[in-house]
ROLUMTOR-669811 format. One record per residue (C-alpha): residue in three letters; x, z, y. Coordinates in steps of 0.05 Angstrom, whole numbers, plus 32768, in hexadecimal, padded with zeros to 4 digits. Example, Ala and Ser with C-alpha at 12.3 -4.5 7.8 and 13.67 -1.06 7.14 Angstrom:
ALA80F6809C7FA6;SER8111808F7FEB;
This chain:
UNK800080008000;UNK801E7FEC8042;UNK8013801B8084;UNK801E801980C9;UNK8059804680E2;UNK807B808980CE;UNK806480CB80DA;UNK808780F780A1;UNK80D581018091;UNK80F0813D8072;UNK80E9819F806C;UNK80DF81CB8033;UNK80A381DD800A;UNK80AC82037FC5;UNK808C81E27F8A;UNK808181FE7F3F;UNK80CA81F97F20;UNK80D081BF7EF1;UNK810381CA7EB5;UNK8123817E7ECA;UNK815B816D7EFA;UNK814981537F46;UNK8139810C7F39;UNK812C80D97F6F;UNK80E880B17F7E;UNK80C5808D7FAE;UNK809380AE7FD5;UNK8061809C8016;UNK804680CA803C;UNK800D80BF806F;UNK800D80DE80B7;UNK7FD3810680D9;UNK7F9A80F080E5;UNK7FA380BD80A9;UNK7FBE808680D4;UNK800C807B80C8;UNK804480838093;UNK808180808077;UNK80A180688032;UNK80DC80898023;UNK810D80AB7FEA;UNK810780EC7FE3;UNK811E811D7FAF;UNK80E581397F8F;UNK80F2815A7F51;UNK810981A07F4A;UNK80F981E37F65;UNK80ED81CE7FAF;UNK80D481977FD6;UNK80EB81828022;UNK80B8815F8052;UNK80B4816B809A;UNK8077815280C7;UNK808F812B8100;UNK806B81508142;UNK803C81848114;UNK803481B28155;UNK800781D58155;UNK800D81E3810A;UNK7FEF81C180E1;UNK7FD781E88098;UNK7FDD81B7805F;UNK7FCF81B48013;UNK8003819C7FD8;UNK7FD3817C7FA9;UNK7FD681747F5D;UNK7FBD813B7F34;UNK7F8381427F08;UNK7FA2813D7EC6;UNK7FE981197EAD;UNK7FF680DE7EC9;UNK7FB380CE7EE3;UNK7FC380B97F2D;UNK7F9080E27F61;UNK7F6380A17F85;UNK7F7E809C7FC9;UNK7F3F808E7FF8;UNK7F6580A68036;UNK7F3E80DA8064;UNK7F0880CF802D;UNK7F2180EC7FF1;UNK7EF881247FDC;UNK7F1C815A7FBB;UNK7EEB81867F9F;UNK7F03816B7F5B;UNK7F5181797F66;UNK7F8581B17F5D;UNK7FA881D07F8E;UNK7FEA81E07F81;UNK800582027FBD;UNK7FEF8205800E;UNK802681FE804A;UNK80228206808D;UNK805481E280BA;UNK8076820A80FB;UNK807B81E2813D;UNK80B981BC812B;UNK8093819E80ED;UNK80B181C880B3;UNK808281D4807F;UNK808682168053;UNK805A82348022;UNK801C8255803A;UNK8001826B7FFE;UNK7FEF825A7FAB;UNK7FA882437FA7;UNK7F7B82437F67;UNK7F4382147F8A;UNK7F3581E47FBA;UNK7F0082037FDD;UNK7F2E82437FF8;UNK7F3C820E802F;UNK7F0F81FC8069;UNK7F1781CF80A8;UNK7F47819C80B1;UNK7F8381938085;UNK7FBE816F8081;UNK7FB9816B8034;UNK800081417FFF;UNK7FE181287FC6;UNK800E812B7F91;UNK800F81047F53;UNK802C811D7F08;UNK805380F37EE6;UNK805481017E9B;UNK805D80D17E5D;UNK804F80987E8C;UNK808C80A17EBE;UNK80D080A17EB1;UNK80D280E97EBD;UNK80A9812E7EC5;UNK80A181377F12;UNK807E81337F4F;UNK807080EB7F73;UNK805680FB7FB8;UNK802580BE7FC7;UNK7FF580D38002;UNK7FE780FC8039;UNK7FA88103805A;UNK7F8981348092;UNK7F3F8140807F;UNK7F078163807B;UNK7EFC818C803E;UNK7EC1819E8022;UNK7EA0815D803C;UNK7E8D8123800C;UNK7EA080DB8018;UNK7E7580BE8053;UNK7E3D80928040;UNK7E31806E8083;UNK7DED806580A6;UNK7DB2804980A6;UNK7D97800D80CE;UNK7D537FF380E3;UNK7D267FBF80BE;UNK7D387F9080F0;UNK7D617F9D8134;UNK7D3B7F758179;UNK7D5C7F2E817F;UNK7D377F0681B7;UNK7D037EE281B9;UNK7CE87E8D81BE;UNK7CCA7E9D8201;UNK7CF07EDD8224;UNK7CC07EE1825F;UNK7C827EF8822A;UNK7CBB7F2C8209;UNK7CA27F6981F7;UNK7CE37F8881DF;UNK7D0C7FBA81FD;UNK7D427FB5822A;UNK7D6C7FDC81F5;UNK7D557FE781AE;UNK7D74802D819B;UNK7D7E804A814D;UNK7D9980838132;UNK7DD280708101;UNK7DE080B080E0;UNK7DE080F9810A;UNK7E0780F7814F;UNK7E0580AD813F;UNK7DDE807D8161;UNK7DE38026815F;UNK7DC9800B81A1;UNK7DBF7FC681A3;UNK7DAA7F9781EA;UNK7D6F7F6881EE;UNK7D887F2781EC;UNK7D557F18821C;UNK7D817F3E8247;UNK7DBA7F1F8241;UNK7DC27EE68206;UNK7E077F1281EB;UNK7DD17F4581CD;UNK7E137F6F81C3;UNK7E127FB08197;UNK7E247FF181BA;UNK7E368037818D;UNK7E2C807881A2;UNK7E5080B48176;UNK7E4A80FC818E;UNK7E77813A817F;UNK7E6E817F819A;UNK7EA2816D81DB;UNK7E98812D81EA;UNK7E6F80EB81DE;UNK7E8F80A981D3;UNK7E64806881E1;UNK7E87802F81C8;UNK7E757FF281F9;UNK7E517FF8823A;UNK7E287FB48230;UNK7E207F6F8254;UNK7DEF7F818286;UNK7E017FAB82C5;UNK7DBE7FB782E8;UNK7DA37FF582CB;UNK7D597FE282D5;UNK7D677FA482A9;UNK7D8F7FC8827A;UNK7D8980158282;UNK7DC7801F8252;UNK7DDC80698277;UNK7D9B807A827D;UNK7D90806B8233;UNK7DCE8095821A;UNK7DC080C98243;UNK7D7E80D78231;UNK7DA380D481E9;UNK7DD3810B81F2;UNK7DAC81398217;UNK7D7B814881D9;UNK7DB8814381B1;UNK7DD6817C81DD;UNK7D8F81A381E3;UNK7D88819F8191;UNK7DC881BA8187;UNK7DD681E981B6;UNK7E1481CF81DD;UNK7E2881C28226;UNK7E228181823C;UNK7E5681508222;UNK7E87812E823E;UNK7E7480DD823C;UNK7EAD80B18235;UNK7E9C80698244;UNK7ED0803D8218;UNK7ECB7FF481F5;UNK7EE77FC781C0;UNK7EFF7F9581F9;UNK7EFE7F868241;UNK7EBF7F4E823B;UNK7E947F4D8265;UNK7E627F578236;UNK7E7F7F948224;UNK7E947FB38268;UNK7E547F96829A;UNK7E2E7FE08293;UNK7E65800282A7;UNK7E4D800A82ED;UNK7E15803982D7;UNK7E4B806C82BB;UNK7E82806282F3;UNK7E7980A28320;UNK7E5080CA82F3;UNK7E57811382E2;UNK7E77812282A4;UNK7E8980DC829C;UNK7ECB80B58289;UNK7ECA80698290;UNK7F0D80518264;UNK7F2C801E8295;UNK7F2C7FD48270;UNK7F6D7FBD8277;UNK7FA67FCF8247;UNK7FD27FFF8271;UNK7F928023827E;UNK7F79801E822A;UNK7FC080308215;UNK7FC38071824D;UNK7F7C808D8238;UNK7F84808C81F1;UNK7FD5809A81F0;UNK7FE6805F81CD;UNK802E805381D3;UNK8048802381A6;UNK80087FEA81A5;UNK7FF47FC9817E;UNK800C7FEB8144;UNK80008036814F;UNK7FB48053813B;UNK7FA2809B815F;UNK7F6780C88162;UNK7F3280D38195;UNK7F19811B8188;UNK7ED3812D81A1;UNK7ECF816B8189;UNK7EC481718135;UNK7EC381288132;UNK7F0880FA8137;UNK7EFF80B88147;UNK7F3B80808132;UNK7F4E80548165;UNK7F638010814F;UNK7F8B7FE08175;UNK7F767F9D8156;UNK7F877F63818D;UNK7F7E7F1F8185;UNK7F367F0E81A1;UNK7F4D7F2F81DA;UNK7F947F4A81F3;UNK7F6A7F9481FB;UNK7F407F9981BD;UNK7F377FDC8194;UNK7F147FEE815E;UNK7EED8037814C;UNK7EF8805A8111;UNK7EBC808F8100;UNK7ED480B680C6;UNK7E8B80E180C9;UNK7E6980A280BA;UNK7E9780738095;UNK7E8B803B80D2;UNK7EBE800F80E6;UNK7EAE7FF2812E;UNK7ECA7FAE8136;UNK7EB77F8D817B;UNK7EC47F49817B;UNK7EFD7F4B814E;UNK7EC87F4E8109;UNK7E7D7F46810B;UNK7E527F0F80EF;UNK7E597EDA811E;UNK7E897EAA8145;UNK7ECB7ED4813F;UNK7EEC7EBF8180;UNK7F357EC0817B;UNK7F5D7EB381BC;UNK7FA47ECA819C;UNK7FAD7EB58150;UNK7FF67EDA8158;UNK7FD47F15816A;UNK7F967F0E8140;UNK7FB67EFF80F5;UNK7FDE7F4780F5;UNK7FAB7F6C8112;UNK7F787F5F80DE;UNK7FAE7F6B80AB;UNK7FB97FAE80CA;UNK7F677FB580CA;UNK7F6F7FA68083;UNK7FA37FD68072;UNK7F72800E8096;UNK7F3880018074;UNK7F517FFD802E;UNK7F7180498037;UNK7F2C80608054;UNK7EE280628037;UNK7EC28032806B;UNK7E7C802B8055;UNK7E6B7FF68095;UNK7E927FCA80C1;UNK7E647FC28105;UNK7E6F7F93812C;UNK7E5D7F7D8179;UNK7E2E7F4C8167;UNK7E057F258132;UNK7E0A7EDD8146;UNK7E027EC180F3;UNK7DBD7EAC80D7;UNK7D9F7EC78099;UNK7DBE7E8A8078;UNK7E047E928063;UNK7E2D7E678086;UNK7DFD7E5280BC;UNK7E0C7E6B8108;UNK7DDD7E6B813E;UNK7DF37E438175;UNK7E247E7281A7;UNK7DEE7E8481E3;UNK7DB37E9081B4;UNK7D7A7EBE81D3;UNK7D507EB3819B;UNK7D717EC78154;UNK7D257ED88120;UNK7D557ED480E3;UNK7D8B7EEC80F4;UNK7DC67F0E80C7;UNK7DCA7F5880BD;UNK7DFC7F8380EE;UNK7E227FA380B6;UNK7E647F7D8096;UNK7E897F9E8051;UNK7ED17FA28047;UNK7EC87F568024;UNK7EC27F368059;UNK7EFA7F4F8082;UNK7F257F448046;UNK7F107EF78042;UNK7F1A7EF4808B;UNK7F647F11807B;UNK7F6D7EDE804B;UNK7F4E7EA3806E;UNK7F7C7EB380AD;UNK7FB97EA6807B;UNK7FBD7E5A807F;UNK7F9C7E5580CC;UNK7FD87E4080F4;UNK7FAB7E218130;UNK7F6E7E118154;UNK7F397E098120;UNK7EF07E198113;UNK7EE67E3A80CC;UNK7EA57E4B80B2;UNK7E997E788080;UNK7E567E99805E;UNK7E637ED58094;UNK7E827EC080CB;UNK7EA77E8080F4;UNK7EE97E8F8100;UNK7EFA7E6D814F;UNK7F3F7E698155;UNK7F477E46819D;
């Protein structure tokens, strides 16, 4: 499995004493929050073990894990493995430096709670070379929480109409996803784009991915809308009000024109749309290669630089809900790409993510495919009565991976999905 950059070198933890001499082996270890690693060599038989935890201030407690039974390799499913079913063979905490040392012996998974750095460790015996320890993984989860299993979605979403000006539909058509998660999605009446806007809600902060393609909030009443959202969020709950930060998937305009309804606002951020200000707000230093997390209190959200559609595109990560958000960079539809060279490795990279998570639905920006696989509707549509469903799998971004492998140019590609547009 290939990953993004390092986040682990080398400190000591104290393992079960093994009655053969310190062999040698490969091992990768992942970084918090599940986004980076590192394949190294590393000694790993023996009495002790050495990792450090490159920047693990404030500590961070961890879990050694054990494999279920000889020589049966633990599933890796990234922040989604579920570990009721596993031993524990030892807990570590690290200090501020990143040293990890042995917290405790544990009999059970469950004498953890809260967020973990967990190794998962996998036995070698009869089927390796030698008895020992092959450290494969490292994760930060949840425990105690199952594997996500998405959302749901409406029997049909509001997607213009033959005559607009007879219209009954709303300006914004607004469903709950899952809890603290909603899918808003504009009238194409409104605006043709009919783009898809996601609201996700912690116990800080509120993150609404996309601000929409309309900027007049009596046409498209987008703050208004959220607002209204979060308040009997808060008032169900019991918390203050949140802090609402205003980001999107790329600098469009049909992704940035409701801004203006969230610009001055109290408790409001509006994340600026070009990549100096992206890169500042989020702390992402080495682009387009480095993933981080946008906490809004209990909920972590993956930020995904994925360029290629546009110079500024991200992508959301909603570990909660097993959604991917993809913008324009995956949806079913005309996938727009204005930089091939930018394009190809980020949705290899995209590819590499999802395969080391449980993503239960990619969500796009837009449906723009008919019901008929293969067929698009004609880019400007206002009127779409059969029109494909919002949610993609991990298939299709895989076929998209490997259809991107021989495209060297400008073509037009059509697939059952989506149309790759290379310009």
């Amino acid at each position: 499995m290939r990953f993004l950059s390092a986040l682990v070198a080398a400190a000591a933890v104290s393992l079960a004493a093994v009655p053969l001499a310190a062999q040698v082996a490969s091992v990768t270890v992942l970084g918090s929050p599940c986004g980076a690693s590192l394949a190294a060599t590393l000694p790993v038989l023996g009495t002790t073990m050495a990792f450090t935890i490159d920047g693990a201030a404030p500590p961070l407690l961890g879990a050694l894990l054990q494999s279920p039974g000889p020589g049966v390799p633990v599933p890796l499913a990234g922040c989604d493995i579920f570990l009721s079913s596993l031993d524990v063979t030892a807990a570590f905490v690290t200090d501020a430096s990143g040293d990890a040392s042995v917290a405790a012996t544990l009999a059970n998974i469950p004498a953890f709670l809260g967020s973990l750095v967990v190794v998962q460790g996998v036995l070698f015996r009869d089927t390796g070379p030698v008895l020992g320890l092959d450290v494969t993984n490292a994760v930060e989860l949840r425990l105690g929480v199952a594997p996500p299993t998405g959302g749901t979605f409406p029997p049909s979403w509001i997607h213009g109409a033959s005559n607009c000006s007879t219209s009954s539909d709303p300006p914004i058509q607004v469903h709950p996803y899952a809890a603290r998660t909603w899918i808003l999605r504009q009238s194409k009446c409104v605006n043709f784009e009919g783009p898809f806007l996601y609201l996700l809600a912690g116990t800080q902060k509120a993150l609404l991915i996309d601000s929409g393609a309309t900027a007049s909030a009596t046409a498209f009443p987008v703050r208004a809308t959220v607002q209204a959202l979060l308040d009997a969020y808060e008032l169900a709950n019991g918390l203050p009000n949140l802090q609402i930060v205003v980001a999107h998937t790329h600098s469009h305009g049909d992704h940035t024109q409701g801004d203006s309804q969230f610009v001055g606002q109290p408790n409001t951020t509006v994340v600026g749309t070009g990549l100096a200000a992206v890169q500042s707000f989020f702390g992402i230093t080495t682009w387009p290669t480095q993933i981080v997390a946008l906490d809004l209190g209990g909920r972590s959200v993956d930020v995904i630089p994925t360029p290629g559609h546009h110079a500024t595109h991200i992508s959301f990560h909603d570990a909660e809900t097993g959604a991917l958000f993809t913008g324009d960079t995956l949806y079913p539809g005309h996938l727009f790409v204005s930089s091939l060279a930018a394009y190809k490795p980020s949705i290899a990279r995209l590819v590499v993510f999802a395969q080391s998570r449980t993503i239960v639905d990619f969500l796009g920006a837009h449906v723009e495919m008919t019901s008929t696989p293969g067929v698009a509707y004609p880019y400007g549509t206002t009127w779409q009565p059969n029109e494909h469903a919002l949610r993609l799998d991990l298939a299709q971004l895989l076929e998209l991976d490997t259809a991107l492998q021989s495209v060297t140019g400008p073509i037009t590609q059509v697939h059952a999905e989506f149309v790759i547009e290379v310009f």
